[in-house]
C-alpha positions in Angstrom: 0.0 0.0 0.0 1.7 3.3 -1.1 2.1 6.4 1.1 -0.8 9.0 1.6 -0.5 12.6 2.0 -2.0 14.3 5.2 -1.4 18.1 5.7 2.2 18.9 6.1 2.8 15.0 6.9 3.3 11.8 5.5 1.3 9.1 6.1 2.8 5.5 5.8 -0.4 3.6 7.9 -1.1 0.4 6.0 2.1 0.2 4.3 4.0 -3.2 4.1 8.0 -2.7 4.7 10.8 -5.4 4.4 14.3 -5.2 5.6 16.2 -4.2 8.7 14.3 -0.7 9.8 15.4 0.4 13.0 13.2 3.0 14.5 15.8 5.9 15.5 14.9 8.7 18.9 14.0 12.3 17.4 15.4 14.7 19.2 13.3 18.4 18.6 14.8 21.6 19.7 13.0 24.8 20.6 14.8 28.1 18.6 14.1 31.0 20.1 13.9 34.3 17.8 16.9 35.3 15.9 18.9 37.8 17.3 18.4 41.0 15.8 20.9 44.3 15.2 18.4 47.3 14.7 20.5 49.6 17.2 23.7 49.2 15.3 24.9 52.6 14.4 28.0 53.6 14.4 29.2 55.4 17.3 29.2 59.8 16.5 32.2 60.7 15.0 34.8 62.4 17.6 34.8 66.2 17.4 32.2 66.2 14.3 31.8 69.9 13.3 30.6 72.5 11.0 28.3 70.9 8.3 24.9 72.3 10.2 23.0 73.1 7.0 23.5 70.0 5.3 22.6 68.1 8.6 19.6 70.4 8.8 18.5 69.5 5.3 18.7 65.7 5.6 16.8 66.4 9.1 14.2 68.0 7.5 13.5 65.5 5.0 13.0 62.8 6.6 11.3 64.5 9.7 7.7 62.8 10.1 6.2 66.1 10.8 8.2 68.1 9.0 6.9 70.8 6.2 7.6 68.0 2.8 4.4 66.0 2.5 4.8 62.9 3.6 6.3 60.2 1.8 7.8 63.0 -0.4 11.4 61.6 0.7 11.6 58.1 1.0 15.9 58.0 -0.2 18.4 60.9 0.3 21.9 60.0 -1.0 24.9 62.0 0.8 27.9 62.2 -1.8 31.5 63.6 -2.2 34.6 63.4 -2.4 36.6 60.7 -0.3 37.2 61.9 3.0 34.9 64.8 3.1 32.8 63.2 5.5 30.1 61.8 4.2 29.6 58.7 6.6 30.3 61.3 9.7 26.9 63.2 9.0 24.9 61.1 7.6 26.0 58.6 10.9 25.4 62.4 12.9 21.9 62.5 11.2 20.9 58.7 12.1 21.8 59.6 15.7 19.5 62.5 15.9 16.6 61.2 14.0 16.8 58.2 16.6 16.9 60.5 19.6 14.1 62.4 18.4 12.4 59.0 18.2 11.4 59.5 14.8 12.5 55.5 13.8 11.1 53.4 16.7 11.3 50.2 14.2 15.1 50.5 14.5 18.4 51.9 12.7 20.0 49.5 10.3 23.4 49.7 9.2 25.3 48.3 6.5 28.8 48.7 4.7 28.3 48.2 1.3 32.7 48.6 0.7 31.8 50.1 -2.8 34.9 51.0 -3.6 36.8 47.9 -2.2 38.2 45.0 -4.2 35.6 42.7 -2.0 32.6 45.1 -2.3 29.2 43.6 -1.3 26.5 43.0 -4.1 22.9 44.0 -3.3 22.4 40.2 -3.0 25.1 39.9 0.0 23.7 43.3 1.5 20.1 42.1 1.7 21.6 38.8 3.8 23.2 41.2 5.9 20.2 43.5 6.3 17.6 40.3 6.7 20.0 38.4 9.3 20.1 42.1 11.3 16.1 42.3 11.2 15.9 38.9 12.6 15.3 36.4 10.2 17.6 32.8 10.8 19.9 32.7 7.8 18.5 29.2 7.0 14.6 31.2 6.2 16.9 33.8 3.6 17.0 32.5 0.0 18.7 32.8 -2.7 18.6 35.7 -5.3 18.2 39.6 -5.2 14.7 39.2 -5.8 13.5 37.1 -3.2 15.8 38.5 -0.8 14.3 42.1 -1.9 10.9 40.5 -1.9 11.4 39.1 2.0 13.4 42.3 3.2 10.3 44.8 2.5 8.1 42.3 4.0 9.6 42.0 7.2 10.0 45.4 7.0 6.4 46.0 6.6 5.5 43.6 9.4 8.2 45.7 11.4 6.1 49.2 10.7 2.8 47.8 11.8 4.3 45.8 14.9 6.9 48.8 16.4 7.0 51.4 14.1 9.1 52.8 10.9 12.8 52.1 10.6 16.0 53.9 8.8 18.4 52.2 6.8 21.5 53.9 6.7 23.8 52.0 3.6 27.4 53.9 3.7 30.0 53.7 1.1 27.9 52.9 -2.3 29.2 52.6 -5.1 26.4 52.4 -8.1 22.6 52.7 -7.9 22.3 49.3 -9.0 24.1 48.4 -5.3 21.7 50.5 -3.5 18.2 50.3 -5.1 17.4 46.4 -4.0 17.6 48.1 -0.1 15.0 50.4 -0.8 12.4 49.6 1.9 9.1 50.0 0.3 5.9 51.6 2.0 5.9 55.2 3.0 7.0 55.1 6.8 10.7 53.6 6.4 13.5 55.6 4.8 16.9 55.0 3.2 20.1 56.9 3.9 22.9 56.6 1.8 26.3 57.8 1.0 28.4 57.4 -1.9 31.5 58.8 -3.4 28.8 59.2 -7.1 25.7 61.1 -7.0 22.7 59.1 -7.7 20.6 60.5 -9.6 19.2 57.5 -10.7 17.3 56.5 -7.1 14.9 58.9 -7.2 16.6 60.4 -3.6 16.7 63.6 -2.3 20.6 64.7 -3.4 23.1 66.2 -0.8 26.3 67.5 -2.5 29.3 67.8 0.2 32.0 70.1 -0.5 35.5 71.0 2.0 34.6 72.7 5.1 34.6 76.4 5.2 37.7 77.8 7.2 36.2 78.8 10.1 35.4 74.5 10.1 38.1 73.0 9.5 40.0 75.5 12.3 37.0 73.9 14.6 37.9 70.4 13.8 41.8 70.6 14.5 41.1 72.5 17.9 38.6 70.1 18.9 40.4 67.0 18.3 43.1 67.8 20.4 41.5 68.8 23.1 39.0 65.8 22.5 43.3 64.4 22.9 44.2 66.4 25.7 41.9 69.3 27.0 44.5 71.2 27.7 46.1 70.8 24.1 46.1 74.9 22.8 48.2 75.0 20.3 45.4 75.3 17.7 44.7 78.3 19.3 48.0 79.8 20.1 49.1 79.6 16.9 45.6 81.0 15.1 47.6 81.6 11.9 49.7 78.4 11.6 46.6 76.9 12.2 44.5 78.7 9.1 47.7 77.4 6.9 47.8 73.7 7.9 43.9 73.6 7.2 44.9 75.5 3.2 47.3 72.9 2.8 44.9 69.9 3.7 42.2 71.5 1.4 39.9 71.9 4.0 39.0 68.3 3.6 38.0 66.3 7.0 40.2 63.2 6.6 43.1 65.2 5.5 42.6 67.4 9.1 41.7 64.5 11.3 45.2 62.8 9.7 46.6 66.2 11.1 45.5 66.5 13.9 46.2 62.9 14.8 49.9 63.5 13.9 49.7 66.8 16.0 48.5 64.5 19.2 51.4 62.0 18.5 53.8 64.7 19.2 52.6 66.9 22.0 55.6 69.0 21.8 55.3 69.6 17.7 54.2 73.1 17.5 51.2 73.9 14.1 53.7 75.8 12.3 56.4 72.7 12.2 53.7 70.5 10.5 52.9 73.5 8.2 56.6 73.6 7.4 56.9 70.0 6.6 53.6 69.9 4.5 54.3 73.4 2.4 58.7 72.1 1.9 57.3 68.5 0.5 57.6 67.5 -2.7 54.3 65.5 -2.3 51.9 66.5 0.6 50.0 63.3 0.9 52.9 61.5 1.8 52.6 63.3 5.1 48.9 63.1 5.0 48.8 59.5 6.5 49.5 58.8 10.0 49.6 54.7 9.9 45.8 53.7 9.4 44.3 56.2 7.3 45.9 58.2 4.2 44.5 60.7 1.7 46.4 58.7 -0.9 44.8 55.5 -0.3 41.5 57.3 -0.2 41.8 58.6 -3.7 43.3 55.8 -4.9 40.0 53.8 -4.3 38.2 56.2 -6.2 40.7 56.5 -9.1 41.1 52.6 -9.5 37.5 52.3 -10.5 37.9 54.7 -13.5 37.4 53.5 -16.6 40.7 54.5 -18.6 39.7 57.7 -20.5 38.3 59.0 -17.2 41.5 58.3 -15.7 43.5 59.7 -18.2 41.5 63.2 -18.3 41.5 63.3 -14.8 45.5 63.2 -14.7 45.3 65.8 -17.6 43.4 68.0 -15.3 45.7 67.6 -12.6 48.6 69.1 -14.9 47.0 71.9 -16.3 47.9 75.8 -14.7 45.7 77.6 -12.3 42.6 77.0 -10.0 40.4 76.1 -12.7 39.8 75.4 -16.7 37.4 76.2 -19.4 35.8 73.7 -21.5 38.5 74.7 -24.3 41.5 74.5 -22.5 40.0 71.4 -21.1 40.0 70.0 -25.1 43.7 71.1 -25.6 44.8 69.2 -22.5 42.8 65.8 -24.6 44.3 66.8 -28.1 41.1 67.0 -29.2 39.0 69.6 -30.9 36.1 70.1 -28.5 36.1 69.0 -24.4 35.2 65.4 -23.8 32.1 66.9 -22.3 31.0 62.9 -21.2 34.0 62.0 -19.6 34.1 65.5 -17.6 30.1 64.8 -16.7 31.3 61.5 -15.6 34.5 62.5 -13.5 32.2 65.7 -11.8 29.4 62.6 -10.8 32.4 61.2 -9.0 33.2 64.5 -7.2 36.7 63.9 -8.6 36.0 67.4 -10.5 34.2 69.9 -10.0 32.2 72.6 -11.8 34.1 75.8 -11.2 33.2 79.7 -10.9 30.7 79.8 -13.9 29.4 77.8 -17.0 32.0 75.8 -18.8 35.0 75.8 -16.0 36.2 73.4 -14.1 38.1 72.6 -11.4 40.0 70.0 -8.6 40.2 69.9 -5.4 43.9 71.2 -4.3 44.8 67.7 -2.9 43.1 65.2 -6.3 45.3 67.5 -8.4 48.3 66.7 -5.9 47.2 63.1 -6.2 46.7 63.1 -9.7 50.2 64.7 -10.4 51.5 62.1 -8.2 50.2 59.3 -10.5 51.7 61.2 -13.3 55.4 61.1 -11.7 55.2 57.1 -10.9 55.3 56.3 -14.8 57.3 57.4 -17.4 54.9 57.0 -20.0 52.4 59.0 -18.3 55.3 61.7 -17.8 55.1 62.1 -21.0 51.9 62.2 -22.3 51.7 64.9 -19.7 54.2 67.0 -20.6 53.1 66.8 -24.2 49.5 68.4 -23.0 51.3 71.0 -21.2 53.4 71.9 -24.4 50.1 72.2 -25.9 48.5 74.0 -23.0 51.2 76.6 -23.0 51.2 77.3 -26.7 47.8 77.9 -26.7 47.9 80.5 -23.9 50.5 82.2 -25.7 48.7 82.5 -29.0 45.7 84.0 -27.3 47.4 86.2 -24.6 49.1 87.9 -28.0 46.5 88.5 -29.4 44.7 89.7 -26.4 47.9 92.2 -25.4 47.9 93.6 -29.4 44.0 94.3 -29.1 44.9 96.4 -25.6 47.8 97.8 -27.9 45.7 98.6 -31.1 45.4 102.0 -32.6 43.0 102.9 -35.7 44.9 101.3 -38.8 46.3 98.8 -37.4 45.6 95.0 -38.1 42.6 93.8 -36.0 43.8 90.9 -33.6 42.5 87.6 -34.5 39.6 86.7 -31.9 39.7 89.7 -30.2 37.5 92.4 -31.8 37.2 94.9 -29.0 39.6 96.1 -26.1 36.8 94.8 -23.6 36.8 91.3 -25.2 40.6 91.1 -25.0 40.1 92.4 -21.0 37.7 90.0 -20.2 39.4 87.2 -21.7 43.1 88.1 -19.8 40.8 88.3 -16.3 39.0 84.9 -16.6 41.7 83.2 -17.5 44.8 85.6 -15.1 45.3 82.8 -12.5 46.1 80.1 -15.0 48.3 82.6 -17.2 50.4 83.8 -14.5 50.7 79.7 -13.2 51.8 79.1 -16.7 54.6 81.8 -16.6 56.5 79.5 -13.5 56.6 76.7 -16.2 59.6 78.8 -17.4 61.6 77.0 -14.5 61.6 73.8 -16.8 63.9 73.8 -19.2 61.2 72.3 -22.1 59.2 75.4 -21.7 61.6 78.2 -21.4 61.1 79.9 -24.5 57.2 79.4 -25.0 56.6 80.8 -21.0 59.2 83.6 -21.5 56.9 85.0 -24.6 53.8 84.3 -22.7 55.2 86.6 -19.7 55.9 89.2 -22.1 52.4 89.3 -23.2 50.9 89.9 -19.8 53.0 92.8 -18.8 50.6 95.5 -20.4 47.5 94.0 -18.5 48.6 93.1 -15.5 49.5 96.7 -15.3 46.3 98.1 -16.5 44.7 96.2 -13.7 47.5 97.5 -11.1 47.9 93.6 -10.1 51.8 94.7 -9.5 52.1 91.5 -7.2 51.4 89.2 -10.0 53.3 91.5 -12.7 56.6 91.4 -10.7 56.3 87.3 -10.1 55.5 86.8 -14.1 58.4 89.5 -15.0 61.1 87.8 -12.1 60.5 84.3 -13.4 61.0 84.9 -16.7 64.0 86.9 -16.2 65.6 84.2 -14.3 64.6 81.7 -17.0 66.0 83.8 -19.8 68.9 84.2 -17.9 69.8 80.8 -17.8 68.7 79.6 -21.4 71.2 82.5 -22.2 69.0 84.4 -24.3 70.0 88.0 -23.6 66.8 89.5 -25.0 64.8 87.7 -23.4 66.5 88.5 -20.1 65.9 92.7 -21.5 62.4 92.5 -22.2 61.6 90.7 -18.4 64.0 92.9 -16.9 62.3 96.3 -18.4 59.0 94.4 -17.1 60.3 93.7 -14.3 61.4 97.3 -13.4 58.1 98.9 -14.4 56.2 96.7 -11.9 58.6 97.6 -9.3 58.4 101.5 -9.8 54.7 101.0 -9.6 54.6 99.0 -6.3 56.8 101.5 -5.0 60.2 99.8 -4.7 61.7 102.5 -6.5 65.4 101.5 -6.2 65.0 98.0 -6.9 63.5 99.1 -10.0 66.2 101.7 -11.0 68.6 98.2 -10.8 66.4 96.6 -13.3 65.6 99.1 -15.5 68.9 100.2 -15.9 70.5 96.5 -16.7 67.6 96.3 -19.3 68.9 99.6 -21.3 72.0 97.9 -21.8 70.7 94.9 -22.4 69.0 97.1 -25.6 71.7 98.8 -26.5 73.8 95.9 -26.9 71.0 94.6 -28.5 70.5 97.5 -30.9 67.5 97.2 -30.6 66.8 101.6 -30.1 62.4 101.4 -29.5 62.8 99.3 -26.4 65.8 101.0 -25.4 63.6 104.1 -25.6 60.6 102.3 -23.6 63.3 101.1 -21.2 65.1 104.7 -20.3 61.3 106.4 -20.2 60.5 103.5 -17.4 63.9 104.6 -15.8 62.6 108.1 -15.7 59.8 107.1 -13.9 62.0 105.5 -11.4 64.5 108.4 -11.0 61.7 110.5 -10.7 59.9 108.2 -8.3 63.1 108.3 -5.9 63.3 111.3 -6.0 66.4 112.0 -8.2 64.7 114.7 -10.4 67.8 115.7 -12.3 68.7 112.1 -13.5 65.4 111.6 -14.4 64.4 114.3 -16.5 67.6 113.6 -18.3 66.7 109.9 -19.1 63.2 110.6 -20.1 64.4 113.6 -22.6 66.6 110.5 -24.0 63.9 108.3 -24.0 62.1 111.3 -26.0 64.6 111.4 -28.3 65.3 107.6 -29.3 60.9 107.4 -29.9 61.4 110.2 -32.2 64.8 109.2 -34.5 62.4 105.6 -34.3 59.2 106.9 -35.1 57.3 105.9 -32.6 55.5 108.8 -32.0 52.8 107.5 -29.7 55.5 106.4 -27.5 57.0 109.6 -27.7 53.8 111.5 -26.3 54.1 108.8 -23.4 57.6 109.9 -22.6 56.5 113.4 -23.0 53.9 113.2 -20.8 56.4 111.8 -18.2 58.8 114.3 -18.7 56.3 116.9 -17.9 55.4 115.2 -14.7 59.0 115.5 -13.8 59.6 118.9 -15.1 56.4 120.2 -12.8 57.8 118.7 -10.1 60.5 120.5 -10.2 59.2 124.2 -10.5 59.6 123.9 -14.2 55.8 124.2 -15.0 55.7 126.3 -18.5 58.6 123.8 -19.6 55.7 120.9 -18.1 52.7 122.4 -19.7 54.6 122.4 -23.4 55.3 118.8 -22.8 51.9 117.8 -21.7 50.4 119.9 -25.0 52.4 117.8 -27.1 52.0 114.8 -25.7 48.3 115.8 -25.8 48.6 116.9 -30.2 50.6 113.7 -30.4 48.1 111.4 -28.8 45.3 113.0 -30.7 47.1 112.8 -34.1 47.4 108.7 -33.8 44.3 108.7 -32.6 45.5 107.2 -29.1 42.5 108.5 -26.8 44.0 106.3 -23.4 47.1 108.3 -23.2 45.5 111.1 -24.8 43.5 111.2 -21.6 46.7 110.7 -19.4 48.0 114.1 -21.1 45.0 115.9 -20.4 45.5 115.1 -16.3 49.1 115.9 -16.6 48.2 119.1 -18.7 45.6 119.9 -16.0 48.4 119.3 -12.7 50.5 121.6 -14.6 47.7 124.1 -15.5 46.6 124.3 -11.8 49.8 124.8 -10.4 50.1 128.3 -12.3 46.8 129.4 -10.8 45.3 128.8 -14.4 41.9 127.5 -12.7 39.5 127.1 -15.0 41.6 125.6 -17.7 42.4 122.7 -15.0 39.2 122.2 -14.5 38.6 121.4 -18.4 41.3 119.2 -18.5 40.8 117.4 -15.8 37.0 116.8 -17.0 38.3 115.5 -20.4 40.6 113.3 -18.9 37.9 111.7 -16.2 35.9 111.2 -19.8 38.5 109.2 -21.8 39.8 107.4 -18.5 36.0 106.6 -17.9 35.5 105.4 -21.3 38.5 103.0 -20.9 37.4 101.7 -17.4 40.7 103.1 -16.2 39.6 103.8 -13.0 42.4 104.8 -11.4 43.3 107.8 -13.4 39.6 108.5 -13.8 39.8 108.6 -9.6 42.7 110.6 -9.9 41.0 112.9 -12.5 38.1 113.7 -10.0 40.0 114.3 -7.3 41.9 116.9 -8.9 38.9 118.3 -10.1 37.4 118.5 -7.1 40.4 120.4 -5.6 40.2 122.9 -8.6 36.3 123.4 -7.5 37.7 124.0 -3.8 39.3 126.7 -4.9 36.8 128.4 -6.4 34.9 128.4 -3.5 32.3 125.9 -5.0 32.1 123.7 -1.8 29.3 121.7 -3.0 30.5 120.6 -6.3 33.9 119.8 -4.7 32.6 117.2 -2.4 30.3 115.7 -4.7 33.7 115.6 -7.4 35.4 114.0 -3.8 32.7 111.4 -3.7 33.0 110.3 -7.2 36.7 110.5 -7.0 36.5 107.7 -4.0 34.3 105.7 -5.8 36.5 105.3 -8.8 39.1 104.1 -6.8 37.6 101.8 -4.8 36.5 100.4 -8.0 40.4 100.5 -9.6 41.2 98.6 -6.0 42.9 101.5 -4.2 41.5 101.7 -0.9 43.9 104.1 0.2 43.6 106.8 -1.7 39.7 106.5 -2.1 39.7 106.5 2.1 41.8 109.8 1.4 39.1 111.2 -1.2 36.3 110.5 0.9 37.9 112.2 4.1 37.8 115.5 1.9 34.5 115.1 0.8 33.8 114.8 4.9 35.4 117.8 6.1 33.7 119.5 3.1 30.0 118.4 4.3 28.0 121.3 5.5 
C-alpha cells in the first residue's frame, strides 16, 4: 500500500516494509527568535563639526512632521569626495533622527565597501540586512529578488508591529548596489552615502564640498582637546593653524590625519607640520598617519575609472591655475572640443568639480596633488603629460598675443584675430589671469623656457592696466631668471624692463632703478633703439619716483629722443607726458605744460585716446599749479571722460579728485565734495583703498 498525504505529513499507515528498519529517537529543539541588530549605528564621530545646514537638510527630510508631504522623501543619498565626511553626517543624522524618536522600528546599518576589491553585491547586502532584522539565515533564499521581496516584507510587518525604521547604507558605489535596499511603504527611509551622485534613485541629493575655514580650524582644535583638554596650540598659533587647514584643502580626513599627527607629538608646535607639508615635494605622503591616508582614499576612487576617465583626470591635474574652461579642457585631450562625457562622468564622481561659472572646471587642491603624483610614478604618463602642457602653454600664448595687441591697437592697425574689442581682450586676460600667470612659473623647466618667456611678455601691459603689480613682478622675475639661464639675452631685456616697471609702480623704486637700468643695456647691446627708448622712459619714472629729479628728466628727454629718431611717435607722447610730470615737479611748469600739450597733439594725431587722456590730467596738474583754474578744470574733466570710457579707473579717480580740488578753490564747496565722492568711488572700484579712504575724508570735512 503506497504512502498518503496528510497536511504537512506523511502518512505510511497500512504500508508493508521489508528489511532491517530500525526505529531511531528524534530529538526536537525549541529556537528561540533570531537575534536581531536594529541599534547598530556607528558610534558619532569624535569632534564632528561644521556641516549644520546639510545636517539640517537631511533632518528635515526625513522628519515625520516636518513641512515635505509625507512620503515625499523616501531616499536621500549624501555624496563627495573621499574623506569629506560623508559617513560622519549622515552617521550624525541617524543619531539624531533616533533620539528624536522618529525610527522606533530600529536603525539598520550596512557597509556596502563600494569602492573595495571585496565590495558587497545588493544580494550579499540584503543577507546582511535580513539576518540584522531577525530572520535565521536558514529562512533567507537565494537571489536579489526574493531576498528584496522578503526584506520589504519583514519590513512591513516591522512598521505595523513597532514602528518605521531607517536604513543607513554607507559607502555605495552604483545605484544598482543601492536600489534592491530600498524599503518599500511610505513610513521607512533609506540613507545613503556614496563617493557618485545618484541621480538614478529617485533620492533627495546632498552634495558635500571641503569645510569652510572657520570649520576645519574647529575640527583641529577640537580633536586635540578631545586628545588632551589642555592641548592649545590650535589656538596659540591661530595663523599656523589657518595654513595647515589651506594645505589639507579643507578636507575632513586630511585634518583628522593632522591633527592625529599633531597629538602623537605633543611638543610639535602647528607651524612645524605647516613647514613639513608646504617644503614636501608631495603632501600626501605626510597626509597618513599609519591607518588612514588621503592617498589611499583617492586611490580607491581612481582605480575604479574606466581609462579615458583616468587619463582626463590626470590631464586636469597638470593643467595651470585654480580652474579650466571647457576649451583648455579639449587642448589638454588633443582634441577639438572638451570630452564633455568623460568630464560629466568625473564631476558625478566629485573627482572634479564645476568651477566659478558655466563651462570651468576645477579639482580639489589635494586630487590635483594626487593626480600629479600618478603622473610622476610612470614614465609614460610623464610624457603624455608633458606633451598636453606643451600644448597647454602654446595655446595660452597665441591667445594672450592676441589679447595684449588688441589692448595695444590703434585705428589702422591690423585687427587681432579673436579679439574684436579692447573689452573682449580684458575679459578674456581676467577669466583666465590665475592660470596665465601659473603658466609663466613653467619657465623654470627647461622644455618650456622659451614658450613661458613670450607668454610673460604678453601679460605685462594687462597686468598693469589692472594694477595687479604682485602678480606683474612674479610673471616678469620668473622669466628673467629663466632667460637668464637659457642664455637668451633678449629675453632677459624685455623681463628685466617688465620687471622694473612693476617695481616703480609697487613702490620699490630702487629695486626698479637696478632693473631698468641693466635692461637699457641689455638694448643697447642689443641694438635694438624702441625698447631701449621704452626702457630709459621706465627709468625716468624710477628716477623721478626716488626722488632723483635731475637724472630723471635727463633719461626721459633721452627716452624722448630715441621714440622720435624711431618713429614711434605715440610712444614719444608717453615719454613726453612723463617728462612733464618730472619737469612740474621740479618748479619747471611752462617747460611741463609744453610737454603735456604735445604729448596731448601727439596722442590726438594717432588717434591714441587712453594716453590722450593721461595728457589731459598731466596738462591739468600743470595748469593748476600756475593758478590757471578754469583751464584745469577742463582738462581734468576731459581726462575723467577718456579714462572713464576706458574703465581706467584709477586715473579716472585721480582725475576727479583733482577736479574736485580745482572746484575747492573756487569756493564751489558743494560741487567739490560731490567731485570727492565720485573721486572715491573710482578708486575703490580700480582697488585703491587708500587713496579713495583719502578722497572720501575730503568730501567729509567739506559736508555742511
Amino acid at each position: 500500500m503506497g504512502e498518503q498525504y496528510g497536511g504537512d505529513h506523511k502518512d505510511f499507515r497500512g504500508g508493508t516494509f521489508n528489511g532491517d528498519f530500525t526505529v531511531k529517537k528524534v530529538e526536537y529543539h525549541q529556537h528561540g527568535p533570531a537575534p536581531t541588530a536594529l541599534d547598530a549605528l556607528p558610534p558619532k564621530a569624535a569632534g564632528f563639526t561644521g556641516r549644520g545646514d546639510q545636517l539640517g537638510e537631511l533632518l528635515r527630510a526625513f522628519d515625520p512632521a516636518g513641512g515635505e508631504a509625507p512620503g515625499t522623501v523616501l531616499v536621500a543619498a549624501v555624496s563627495g569626495l573621499g574623506g569629506i565626511g560623508k559617513t560622519a553626517l549622515a552617521v550624525e543624522a541617524a543619531h539624531a533622527a533616533r533620539e528624536n524618536k522618529w525610527f522606533p522600528g530600529g536603525v539598520l546599518f550596512v557597509n556596502l565597501h563600494g569602492y573595495d576589491d571585496d565590495r558587497l553585491t545588493a544580494e550579499q547586502a540584503l543577507a546582511t540586512l535580513l539576518r540584522a532584522l531577525g530572520t535565521p539565515p536558514e529562512h533567507i533564499p537565494n537571489g536579489v529578488d526574493t531576498r528584496a521581496a522578503l526584506y520589504r516584507s519583514v519590513l512591513a510587518a516591522r512598521a505595523r508591529e513597532l514602528g518605521a525604521v531607517l536604513v543607513l547604507a554607507d559607502n555605495v558605489s552604483s545605484a544598482e548596489q543601492v536600489r534592491p535596499l530600498h524599503p518599500g511603504g511610505a513610513r521607512h527611509r533609506l540613507l545613503a552615502t556614496s563617493r557618485s551622485k545618484l541621480p538614478q534613485l529617485g533620492a533627495r541629493l546632498l552634495s558635500l564640498g571641503e569645510l569652510s575655514p572657520e570649520e576645519a580650524y574647529d575640527l583641529l582644535d577640537r580633536a586635540l582637546r578631545i586628545a588632551a583638554r589642555d592641548d592649545a596650540r590650535v589656538a596659540n598659533e591661530g595663523e599656523a593653524a589657518a595654513e595647515l587647514a589651506l594645505l589639507c584643502g579643507h578636507l575632513p580626513l586630511a585634518l583628522q590625519i593632522a591633527a592625529a599627527l599633531l597629538v602623537l607629538d605633543r611638543d610639535k608646535p602647528v607651524a612645524e607640520l605647516v613647514l613639513e607639508l608646504a617644503e614636501s615635494g608631495d603632501r600626501l605622503l605626510h597626509l597618513d598617519d599609519g591607518e588612514r591616508s588621503v592617498r589611499a582614499a583617492f586611490d580607491l576612487s581612481y582605480r575604479r575609472l574606466p581609462a579615458e576617465q583616468a587619463r582626463l583626470l590626470r590631464l586636469l591635474a597638470l593643467a595651470p591655475g585654480p580652474e579650466v574652461t571647457a576649451e583648455v579642457v579639449a587642448v589638454l585631450d588633443g582634441a577639438d572640443t572638451a570630452p564633455v562625457r568623460v568630464l560629466d562622468a568625473l564631476s558625478r564622481a566629485h573627482l572634479v568639480e564645476r568651477g566659478s561659472g558655466r563651462g570651468r572646471w576645477r579639482l580639489h587642491d589635494l586630487v590635483r596633488v594626487f593626480g600629479v603624483g600618478v603622473v610622476k610614478e610612470d614614465a609614460g604618463l610623464q610624457e603624455e603629460g608633458e606633451a598636453a602642457r606643451e600644448r597647454v602653454l602654446a595655446f595660452y600664448r597665441r591667445w594672450a598675443d592676441a589679447a595684449d595687441d588688441r589692448l595695444r591697437w590703434l585705428p589702422g592697425m591690423p585687427v587681432p584675430e579673436r579679439f574684436t574689442d579692447r573689452a573682449g581682450a580684458l575679459a578674456w586676460f581676467d577669466s583666465e589671469r590665475a592660470a596665465l600667470v601659473a603658466a609663466v612659473q613653467w619657465a623654470r623647466e627647461e622644455r618650456f623656457v622659451a614658450t613661458a618667456v613670450q607668454l610673460s611678455q604678453c601679460l605685462a601691459l594687462y597686468l598693469g592696466w589692472r594694477r595687479l603689480f604682485d602678480d606683474k613682478i612674479t610673471v616678469a622675475d620668473t622669466a628673467r631668471e629663466a632667460a637668464c639661464r637659457a642664455g637668451d639675452r633678449f629675453g632677459e631685456a624685455i623681463a628685466s624692463d617688465h620687471l622694473g616697471g612693476a617695481l616703480r609702480e609697487a613702490g620699490r623704486a630702487g629695486e626698479a632703478i637696478d632693473a631698468l637700468t641693466h635692461a637699457c643695456d641689455l638694448y643697447q647691446e642689443a641694438g635694438d633703439r624702441f625698447r631701449e627708448a621704452g626702457a630709459w622712459g621706465n627709468l625716468g619714472s624710477a628716477l623721478g619716483k626716488a626722488g632723483r629729479a635731475g637724472e630723471a628728466i635727463d633719461a626721459l628727454t633721452r627716452a624722448c629722443d630715441l621714440f622720435q629718431e624711431v618713429g614711434a611717435r605715440h610712444r614719444e607722447a608717453m615719454a613726453l607726458h612723463n617728462l612733464g610730470c618730472e619737469l612740474r615737479r621740479v618748479g619747471r611748469v611752462e617747460e611741463a605744460i609744453d610737454a603735456h600739450c604735445r604729448a596731448r597733439d601727439l596722442c590726438q594725431a594717432v588717434k591714441d585716446r587712453r594716453n590722450e587722456g593721461m595728457a589731459w590730467n598731466g596738462l591739468g596738474r600743470a595748469l593748476w599749479e600756475v593758478g590757471r583754474g578754469g583751464e584745469a578744470a577742463e582738462a581734468f574733466s576731459k581726462a575723467q571722460a577718456i579714462h572713464e570710457e576706458f574703465e581706467d579707473w584709477h586715473q579716472a579717480g585721480t582725475a576727479l579728485m583733482y577736479l574736485a580740488a580745482t572746484h575747492e578753490d573756487a569756493d564751489r564747496p558743494a560741487e567739490a565734495r560731490a567731485r570727492y565722492l565720485q573721486s572715491a568711488d573710482a578708486y575703490t572700484r580700480a582697488n585703491a583703498p587708500t587713496e579713495a579712504a583719502r578722497s572720501r575724508a575730503w568730501a567729509e570735512e567739506l559736508t555742511p
